[in-house]
N, C-alpha and C positions, 0 to 999 in steps of 0.2 A: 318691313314697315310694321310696327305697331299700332295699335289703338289710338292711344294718344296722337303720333305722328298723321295716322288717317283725318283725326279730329280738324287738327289744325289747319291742315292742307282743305279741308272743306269748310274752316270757318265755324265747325257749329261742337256742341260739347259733345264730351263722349258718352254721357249719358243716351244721347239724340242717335250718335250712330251705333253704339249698341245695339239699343232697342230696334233701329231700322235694322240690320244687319240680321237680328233674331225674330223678325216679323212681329212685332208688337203691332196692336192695331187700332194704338192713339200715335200713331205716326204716321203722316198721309202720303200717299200712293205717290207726290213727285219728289217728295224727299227723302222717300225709301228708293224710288229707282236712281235719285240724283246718287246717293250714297251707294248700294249695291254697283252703279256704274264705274265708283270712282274708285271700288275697291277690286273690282275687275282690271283696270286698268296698270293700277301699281301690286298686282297679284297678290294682294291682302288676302293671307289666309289666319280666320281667328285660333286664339288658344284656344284648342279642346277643352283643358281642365278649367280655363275660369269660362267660359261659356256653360260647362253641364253646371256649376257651382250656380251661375248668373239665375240658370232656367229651372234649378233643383233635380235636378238627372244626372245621372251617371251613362247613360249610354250604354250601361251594359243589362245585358239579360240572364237568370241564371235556370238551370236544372239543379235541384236538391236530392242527389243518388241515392238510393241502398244498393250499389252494384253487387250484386252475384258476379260468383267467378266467370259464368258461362257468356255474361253483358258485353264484357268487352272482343270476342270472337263472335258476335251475334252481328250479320251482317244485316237482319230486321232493323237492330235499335241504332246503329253507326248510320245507315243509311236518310234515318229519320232525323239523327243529329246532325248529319250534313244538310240537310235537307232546310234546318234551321240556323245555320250558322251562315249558309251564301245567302240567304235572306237578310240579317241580320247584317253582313259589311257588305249588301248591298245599299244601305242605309249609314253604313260608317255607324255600325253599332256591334256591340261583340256579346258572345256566348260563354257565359262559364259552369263548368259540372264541377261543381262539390260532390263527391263521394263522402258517405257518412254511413257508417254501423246502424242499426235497426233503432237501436236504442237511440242515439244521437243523432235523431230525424227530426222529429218534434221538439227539439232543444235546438238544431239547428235552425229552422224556418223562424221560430221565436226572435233570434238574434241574428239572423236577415232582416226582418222586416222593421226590428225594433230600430238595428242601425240604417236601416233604408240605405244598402247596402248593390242592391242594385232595380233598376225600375219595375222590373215583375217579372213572374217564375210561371216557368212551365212546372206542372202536378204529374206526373207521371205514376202509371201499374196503378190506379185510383181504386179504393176498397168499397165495399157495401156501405159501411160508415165510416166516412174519412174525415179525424180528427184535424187534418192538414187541410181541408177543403173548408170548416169550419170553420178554421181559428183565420187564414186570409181572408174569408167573409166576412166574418167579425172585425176584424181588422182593417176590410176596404184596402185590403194591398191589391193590384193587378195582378190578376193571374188565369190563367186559363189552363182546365185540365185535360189532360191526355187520357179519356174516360168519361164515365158519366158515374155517378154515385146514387145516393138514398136521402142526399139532402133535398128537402124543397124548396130555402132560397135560391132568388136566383144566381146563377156561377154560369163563365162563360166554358163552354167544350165544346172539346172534338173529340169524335170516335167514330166508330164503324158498327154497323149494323151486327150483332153480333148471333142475336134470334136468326134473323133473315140467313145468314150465313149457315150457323147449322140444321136451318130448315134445308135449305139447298142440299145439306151432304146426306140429309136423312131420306129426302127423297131418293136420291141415286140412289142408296141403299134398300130401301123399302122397294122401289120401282123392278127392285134386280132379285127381289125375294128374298131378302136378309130380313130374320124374326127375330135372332138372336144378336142384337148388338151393342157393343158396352162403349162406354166412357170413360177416358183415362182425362182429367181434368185439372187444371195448375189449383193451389189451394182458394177455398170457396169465399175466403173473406176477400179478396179478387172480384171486384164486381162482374169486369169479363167472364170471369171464371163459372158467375153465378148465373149472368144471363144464357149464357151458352147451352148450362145445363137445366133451366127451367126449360129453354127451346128443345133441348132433346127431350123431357119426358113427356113434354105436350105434345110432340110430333109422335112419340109412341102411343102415345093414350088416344090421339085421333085416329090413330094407324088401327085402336081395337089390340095394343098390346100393353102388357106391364110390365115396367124395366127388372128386369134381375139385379136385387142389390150386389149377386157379387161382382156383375159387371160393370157397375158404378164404382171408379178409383179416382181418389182424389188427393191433392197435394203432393201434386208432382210439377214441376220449374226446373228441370236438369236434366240433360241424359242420364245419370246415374237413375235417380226417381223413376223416368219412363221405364227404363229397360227393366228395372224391379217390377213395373204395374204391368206390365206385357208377360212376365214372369208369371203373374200371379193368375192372367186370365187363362196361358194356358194350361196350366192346374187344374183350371175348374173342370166339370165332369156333366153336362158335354159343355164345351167351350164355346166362345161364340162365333159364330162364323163372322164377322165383321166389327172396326175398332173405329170410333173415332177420335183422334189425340186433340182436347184443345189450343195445343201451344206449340209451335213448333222447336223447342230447345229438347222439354220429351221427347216430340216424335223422334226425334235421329235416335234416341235410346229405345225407343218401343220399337223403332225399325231393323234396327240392328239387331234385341232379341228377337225376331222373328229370324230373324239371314241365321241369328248360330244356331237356333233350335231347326233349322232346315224347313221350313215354313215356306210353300211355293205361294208366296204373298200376290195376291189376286187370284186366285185358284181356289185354295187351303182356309187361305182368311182372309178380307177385303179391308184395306186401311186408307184410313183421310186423314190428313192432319191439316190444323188452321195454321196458315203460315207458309212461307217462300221458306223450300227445300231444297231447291239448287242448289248453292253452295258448303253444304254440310252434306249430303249422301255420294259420293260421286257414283255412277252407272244404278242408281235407286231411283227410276221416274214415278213419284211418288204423286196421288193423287190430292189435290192441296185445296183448302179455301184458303186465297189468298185475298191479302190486303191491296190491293194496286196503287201504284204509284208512292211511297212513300219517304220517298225524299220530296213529292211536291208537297203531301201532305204535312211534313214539316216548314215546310215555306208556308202552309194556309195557317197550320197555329200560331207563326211569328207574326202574319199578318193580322191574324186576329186577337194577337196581344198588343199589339202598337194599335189598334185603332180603340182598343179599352183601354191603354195610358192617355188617347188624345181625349178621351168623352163619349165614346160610344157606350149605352147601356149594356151591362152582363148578360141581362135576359133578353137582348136581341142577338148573340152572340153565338148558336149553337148550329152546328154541323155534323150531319150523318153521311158517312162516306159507303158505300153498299159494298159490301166483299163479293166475290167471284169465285164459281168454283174451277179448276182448273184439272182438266182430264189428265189422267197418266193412268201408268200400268198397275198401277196396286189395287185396282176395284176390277169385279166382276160377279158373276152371276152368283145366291147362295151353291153351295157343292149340294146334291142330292146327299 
């Protein structure tokens, strides 16, 4: 049964069941339940495509990629993505990833938004100054980012404590006698990237130490990148007894140069990385600040992208999630 059919059968226009059917709220309360009842009964179910048309939605949600090769074997970011998509048809509403080259990023989000293309985008990997966080503000398109950035309108996010996090690992570190400890960090235009390592040289500077530039390495996002920056610390002359990797796609490569250089890893040299290392080391109980829960925290972004397509304010909108450190075998006391 159709629209029209429904109409007739109830006497009143279809404009009137439309609107009741789609909760409008100049249609009152007994000739929306008379209608909803009569279309329960002859199992009227509306067209999707002229309902999102009627209501100006598409029903769908998107992510704007630059995938790295390493993304799509990253059980991190898969996990987060599921995490949003059974949110999302739990609603009868769908997820789509555009993958786009660095450069066709900001030309993409452009002609998303211009063709209103879909109802709002998650911001993903958010930078110090993000061009894409500006130009959706400017815009008033919905969007919530996956991150915090340097803008000071308001924008809706979610993120994880990222200070707090490498406060945690520098503790353990410091508590265990480690003086000498360096930073292998994904690149700094990375807001993550940049909080993480403000929190590290503040936590040495209260510690009464001052960081070694050459154990500060940065712009590394890949195995290949870490296992180079692991390379490079133990070079150094004396090297440092303790690492921490901020991103877990390096650490499997800073971990691994430690295994072929023969590095009795917690003993020799003590390493933490930010990031769920299960499924990429197998027999490496790697000691982790991890993220937890992350497939629900996918479900909390979607949620809190549908309640800023319905009218919820941007700047009521933000969430800090605390990370965790998680004990394993790659930490121990400095070596005399």
């Amino acid at each position: 049964m159709n629209l029209a059919h429904l109409a007739n059968q109830l006497g009143m226009s279809k404009t009137t069941v439309s609107r009741a059917l789609n909760g409008y709220p100049e249609v009152n309360a007994k000739t929306r339940e008379r209608v909803l009842k009569a279309a329960r009964e002859v199992g009227y179910q509306p067209n999707p495509m002229a309902r999102s048309l009627a209501l100006g939605r598409t029903n769908v949600f998107g992510i704007i990629y630059p995938l790295l090769a390493a993304d799509l074997g990253d059980a991190m970011f898969l996990d987060v993505v599921s995490g949003m998509s059974a949110a999302l048809e739990a609603v009868n509403k769908n997820l789509i990833i555009a993958p786009v080259s660095p450069a066709a990023e900001q030309p993409s989000y452009q002609q998303i938004v211009r063709g209103r293309r879909v109802d709002g985008l998650v911001v993903g990997r958010t930078l110090v100054n993000d061009e894409r966080i500006a130009f959706l503000s400017k815009a008033k398109f919905p969007f919530i980012a996956h991150g915090r950035t340097s803008l000071r309108a308001p924008y809706a996010w979610f993120d994880y404590d990222n200070e707090a996090g490498i406060r945690l690992a520098m503790e353990r570190l410091l508590g265990l006698g480690h003086q000498r400890i360096a930073l292998i960090s994904a690149p700094l235009e990375l807001n993550f990237a940049m909080q993480r390592k403000f929190s590290f040289i503040a936590s040495m500077m209260s510690a009464g130490l001052s960081p070694d530039s050459r154990y500060l390495i940065d712009n590394t996002l890949d195995r290949r990148s870490g296992y180079q920056a692991m390379q490079q610390l133990l070079a150094c002359s004396p090297r440092p007894t303790a690492v921490i990797i901020d991103n877990h796609l390096s650490g499997v490569g800073a971990v691994r140069a430690l295994l072929d250089a023969g590095i009795d890893i917690g003993k020799e040299i003590s390493v933490i990385v930010w990031g769920c290392m299960s499924d990429t080391l197998a027999g490496a109980n790697v000691t982790t600040i991890d993220q937890p829960d992350a497939h629900k925290a996918g479900a909390r972004m979607v949620e809190m992208l549908l309640a800023l397509v319905d009218g919820t304010p941007a700047g009521e909108l933000h969430e800090l999630w605390q990370p965790v450190l998680q004990p394993g075998a790659t930490v121990g006391p400095c070596p005399v």
